[in-house]
TIZA-741031 format. One line per field, with one value per residue: residue in one letter; x, y, z of N, C-alpha, C in turn. Coordinates in nm, 3 decimals, padded with zeros to 5 digits. Atoms other than C-alpha are relative to their C-alpha. Last residue first. Layout:
residu = [A,...];
n_X = [X,...];
n_Y = [Y,...];
n_Z = [Z,...];
ca_X = [X,...];
ca_Y = [Y,...];
ca_Z = [Z,...];
c_X = [X,...];
c_Y = [Y,...];
c_Z = [Z,...];
! end
This chain:
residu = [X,X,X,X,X,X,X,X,X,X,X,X,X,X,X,X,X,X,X,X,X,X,X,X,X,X,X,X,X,X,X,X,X,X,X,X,X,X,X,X,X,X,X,X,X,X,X,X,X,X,X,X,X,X,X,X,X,X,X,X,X,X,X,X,X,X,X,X,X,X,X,X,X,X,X,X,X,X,X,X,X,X,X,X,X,X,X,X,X,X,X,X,X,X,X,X,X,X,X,X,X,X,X,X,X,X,X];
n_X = [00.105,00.031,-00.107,-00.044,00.069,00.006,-00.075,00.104,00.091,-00.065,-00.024,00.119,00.051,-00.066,00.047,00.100,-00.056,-00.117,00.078,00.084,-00.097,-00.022,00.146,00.070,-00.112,00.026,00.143,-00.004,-00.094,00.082,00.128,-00.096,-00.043,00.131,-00.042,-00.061,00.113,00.075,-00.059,-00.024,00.149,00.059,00.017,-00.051,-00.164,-00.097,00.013,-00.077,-00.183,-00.099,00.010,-00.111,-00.151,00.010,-00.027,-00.184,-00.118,-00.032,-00.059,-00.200,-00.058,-00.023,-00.173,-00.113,-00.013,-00.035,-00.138,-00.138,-00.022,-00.059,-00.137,00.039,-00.034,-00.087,-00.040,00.012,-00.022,-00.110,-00.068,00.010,-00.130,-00.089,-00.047,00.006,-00.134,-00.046,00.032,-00.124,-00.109,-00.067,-00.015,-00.136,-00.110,00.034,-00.059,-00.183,-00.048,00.044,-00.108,-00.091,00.027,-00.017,-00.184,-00.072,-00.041,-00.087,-00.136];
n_Y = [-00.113,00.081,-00.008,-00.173,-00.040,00.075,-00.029,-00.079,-00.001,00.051,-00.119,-00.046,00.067,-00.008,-00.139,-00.007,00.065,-00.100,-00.139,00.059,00.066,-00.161,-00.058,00.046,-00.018,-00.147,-00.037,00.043,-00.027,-00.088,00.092,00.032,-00.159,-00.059,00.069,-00.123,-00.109,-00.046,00.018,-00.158,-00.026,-00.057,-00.136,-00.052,00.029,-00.068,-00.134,-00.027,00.022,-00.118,-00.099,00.032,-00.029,-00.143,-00.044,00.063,-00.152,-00.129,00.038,00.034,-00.140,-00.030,00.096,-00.050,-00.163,-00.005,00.044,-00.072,-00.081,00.104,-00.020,-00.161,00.003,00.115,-00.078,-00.093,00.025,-00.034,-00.164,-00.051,00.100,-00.061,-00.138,00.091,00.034,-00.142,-00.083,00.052,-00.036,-00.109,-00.052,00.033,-00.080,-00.102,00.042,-00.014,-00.099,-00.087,00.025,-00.012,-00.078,-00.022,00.023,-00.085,-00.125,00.023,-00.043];
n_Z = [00.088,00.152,00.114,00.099,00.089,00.110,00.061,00.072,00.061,00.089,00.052,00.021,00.104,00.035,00.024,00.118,00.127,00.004,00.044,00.100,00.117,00.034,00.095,00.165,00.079,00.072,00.070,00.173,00.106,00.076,00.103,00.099,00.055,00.065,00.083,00.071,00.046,00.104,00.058,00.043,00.061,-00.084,00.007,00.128,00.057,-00.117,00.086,00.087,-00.021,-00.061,00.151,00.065,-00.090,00.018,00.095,-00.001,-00.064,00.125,00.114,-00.058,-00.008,00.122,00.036,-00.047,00.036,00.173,-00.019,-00.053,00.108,00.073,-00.050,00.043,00.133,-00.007,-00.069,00.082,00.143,-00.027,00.032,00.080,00.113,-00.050,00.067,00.105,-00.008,-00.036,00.126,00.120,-00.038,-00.002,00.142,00.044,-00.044,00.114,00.123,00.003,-00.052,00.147,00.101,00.001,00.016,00.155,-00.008,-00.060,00.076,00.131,-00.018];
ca_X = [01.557,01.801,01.946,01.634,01.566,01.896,01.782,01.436,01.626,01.902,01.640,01.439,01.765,01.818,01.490,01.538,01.836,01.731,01.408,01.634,01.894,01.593,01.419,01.743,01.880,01.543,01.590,01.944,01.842,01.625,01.808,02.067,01.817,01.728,02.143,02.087,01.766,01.981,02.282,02.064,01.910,02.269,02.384,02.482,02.494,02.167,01.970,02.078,02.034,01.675,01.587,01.658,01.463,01.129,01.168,01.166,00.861,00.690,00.707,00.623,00.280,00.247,00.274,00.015,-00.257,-00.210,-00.228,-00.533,-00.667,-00.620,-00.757,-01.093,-01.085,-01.070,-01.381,-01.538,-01.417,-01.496,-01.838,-01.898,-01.777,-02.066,-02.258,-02.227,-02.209,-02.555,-02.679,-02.537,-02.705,-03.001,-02.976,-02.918,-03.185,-03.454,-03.293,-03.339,-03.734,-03.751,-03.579,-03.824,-04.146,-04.001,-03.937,-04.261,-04.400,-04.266,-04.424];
ca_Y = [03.340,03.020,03.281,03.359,02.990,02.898,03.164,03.022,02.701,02.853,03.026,02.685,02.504,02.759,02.766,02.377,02.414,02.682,02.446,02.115,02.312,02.484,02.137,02.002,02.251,02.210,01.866,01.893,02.095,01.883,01.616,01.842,01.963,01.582,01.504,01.802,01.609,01.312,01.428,01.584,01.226,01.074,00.838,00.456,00.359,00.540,00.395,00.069,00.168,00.284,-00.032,-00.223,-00.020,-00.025,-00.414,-00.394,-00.148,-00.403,-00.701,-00.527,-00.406,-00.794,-00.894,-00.619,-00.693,-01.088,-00.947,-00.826,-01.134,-01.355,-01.091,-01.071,-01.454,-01.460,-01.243,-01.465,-01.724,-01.530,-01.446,-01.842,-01.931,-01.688,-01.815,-02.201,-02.040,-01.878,-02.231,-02.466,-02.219,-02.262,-02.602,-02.613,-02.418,-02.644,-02.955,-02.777,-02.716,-03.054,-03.199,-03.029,-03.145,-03.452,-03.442,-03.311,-03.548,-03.859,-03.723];
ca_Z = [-05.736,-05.602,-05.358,-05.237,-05.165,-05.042,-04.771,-04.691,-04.598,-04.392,-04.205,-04.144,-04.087,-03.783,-03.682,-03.678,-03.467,-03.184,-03.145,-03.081,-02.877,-02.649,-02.625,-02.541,-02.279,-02.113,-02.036,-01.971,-01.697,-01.581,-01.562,-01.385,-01.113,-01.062,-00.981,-00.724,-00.568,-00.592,-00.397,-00.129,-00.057,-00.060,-00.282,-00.305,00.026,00.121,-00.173,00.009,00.340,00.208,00.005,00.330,00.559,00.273,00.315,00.662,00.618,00.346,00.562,00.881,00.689,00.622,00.972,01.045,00.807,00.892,01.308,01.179,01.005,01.329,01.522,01.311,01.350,01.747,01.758,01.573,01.752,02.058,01.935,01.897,02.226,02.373,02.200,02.292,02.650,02.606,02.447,02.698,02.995,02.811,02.806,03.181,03.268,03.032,03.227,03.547,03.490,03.336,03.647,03.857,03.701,03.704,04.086,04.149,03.944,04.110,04.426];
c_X = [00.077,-00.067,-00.050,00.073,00.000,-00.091,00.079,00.191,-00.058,-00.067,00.102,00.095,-00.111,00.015,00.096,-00.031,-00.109,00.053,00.088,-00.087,-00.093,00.104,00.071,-00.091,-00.016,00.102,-00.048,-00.096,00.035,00.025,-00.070,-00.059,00.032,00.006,-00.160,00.015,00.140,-00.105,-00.130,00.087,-00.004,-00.174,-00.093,-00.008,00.037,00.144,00.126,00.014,00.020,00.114,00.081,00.018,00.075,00.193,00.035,00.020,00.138,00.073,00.045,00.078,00.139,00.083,00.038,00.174,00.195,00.066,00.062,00.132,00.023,00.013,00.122,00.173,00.076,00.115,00.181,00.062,00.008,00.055,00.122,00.062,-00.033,00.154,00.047,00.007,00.060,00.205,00.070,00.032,00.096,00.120,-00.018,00.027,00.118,00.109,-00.020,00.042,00.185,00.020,-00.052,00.157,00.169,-00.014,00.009,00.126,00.067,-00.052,00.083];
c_Y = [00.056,00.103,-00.089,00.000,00.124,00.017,-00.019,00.107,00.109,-00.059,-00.027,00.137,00.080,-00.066,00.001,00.144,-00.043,-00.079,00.117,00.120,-00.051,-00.077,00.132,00.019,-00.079,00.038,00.136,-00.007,-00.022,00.107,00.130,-00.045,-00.041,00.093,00.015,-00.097,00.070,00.098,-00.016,-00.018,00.191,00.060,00.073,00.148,00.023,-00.019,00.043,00.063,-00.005,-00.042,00.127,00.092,-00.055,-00.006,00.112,-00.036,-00.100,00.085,00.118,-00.033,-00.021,00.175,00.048,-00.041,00.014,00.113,-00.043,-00.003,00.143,00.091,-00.082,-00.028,00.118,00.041,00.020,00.104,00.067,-00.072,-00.044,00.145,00.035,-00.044,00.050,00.136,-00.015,-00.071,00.125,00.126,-00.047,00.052,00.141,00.008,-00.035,00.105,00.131,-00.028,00.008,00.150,00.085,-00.034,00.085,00.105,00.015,-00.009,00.152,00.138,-00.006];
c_Z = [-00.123,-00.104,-00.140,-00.106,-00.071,-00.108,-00.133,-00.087,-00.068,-00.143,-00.133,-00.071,-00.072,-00.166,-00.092,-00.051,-00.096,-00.199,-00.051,-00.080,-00.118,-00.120,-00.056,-00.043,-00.158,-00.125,-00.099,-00.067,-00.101,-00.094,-00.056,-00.097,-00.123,-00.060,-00.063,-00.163,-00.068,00.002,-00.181,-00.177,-00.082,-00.031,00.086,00.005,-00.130,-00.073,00.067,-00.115,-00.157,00.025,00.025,-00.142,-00.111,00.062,-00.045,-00.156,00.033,00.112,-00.069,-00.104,00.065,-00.011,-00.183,-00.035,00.049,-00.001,-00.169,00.012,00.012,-00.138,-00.074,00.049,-00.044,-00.143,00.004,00.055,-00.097,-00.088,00.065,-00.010,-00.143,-00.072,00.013,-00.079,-00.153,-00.005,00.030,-00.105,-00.125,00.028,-00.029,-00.138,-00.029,00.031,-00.103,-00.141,-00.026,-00.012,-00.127,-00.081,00.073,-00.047,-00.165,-00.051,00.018,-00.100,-00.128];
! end
């Protein structure tokens, strides 16, 4: 009889450590599982950071100038941009002719 019964416990005991083990992994992948969410939610809290940052930047672009204001205040830049290459090129030609003129006259 006593092996019956041992032979049964050993049986159970091998079912019950399995059972530890499947559980024991199971708890593992939800740890891991766990983590992943844990460094998501990071991701996310960070991306909140930067767009309520972003909001404040905007209001206070906003309160200084509109978004139509600086695309016309760009125009202008550019504008002057051009206006000084053409001025700068207009006035060396100019020097340049003045130059070859002085020289005639020196002949």
């Amino acid at each position: 009889m006593p092996d019956i019964q041992q032979d049964g416990w050993n049986e159970w005991s091998k079912h019950v450590l399995k059972e530890l083990q499947r559980l024991n992994n199971g708890q593992d992948s939800i740890r891991a599982e766990l983590h992943e969410l844990r460094n998501g939610l990071a991701k996310v809290s960070a991306i909140e950071n930067d767009v309520i940052e972003l909001k404040m930047w905007k209001r206070n672009v906003t309160e200084i100038t509109s978004p139509t204001q600086l695309q016309e205040l760009v125009k202008k830049v550019n504008d002057l941009e051009s206006f000084k290459i053409k001025a700068i090129a207009i006035f060396g030609f100019v020097q340049l002719a003045m130059t070859v003129i002085i020289g005639l006259m020196a002949i």
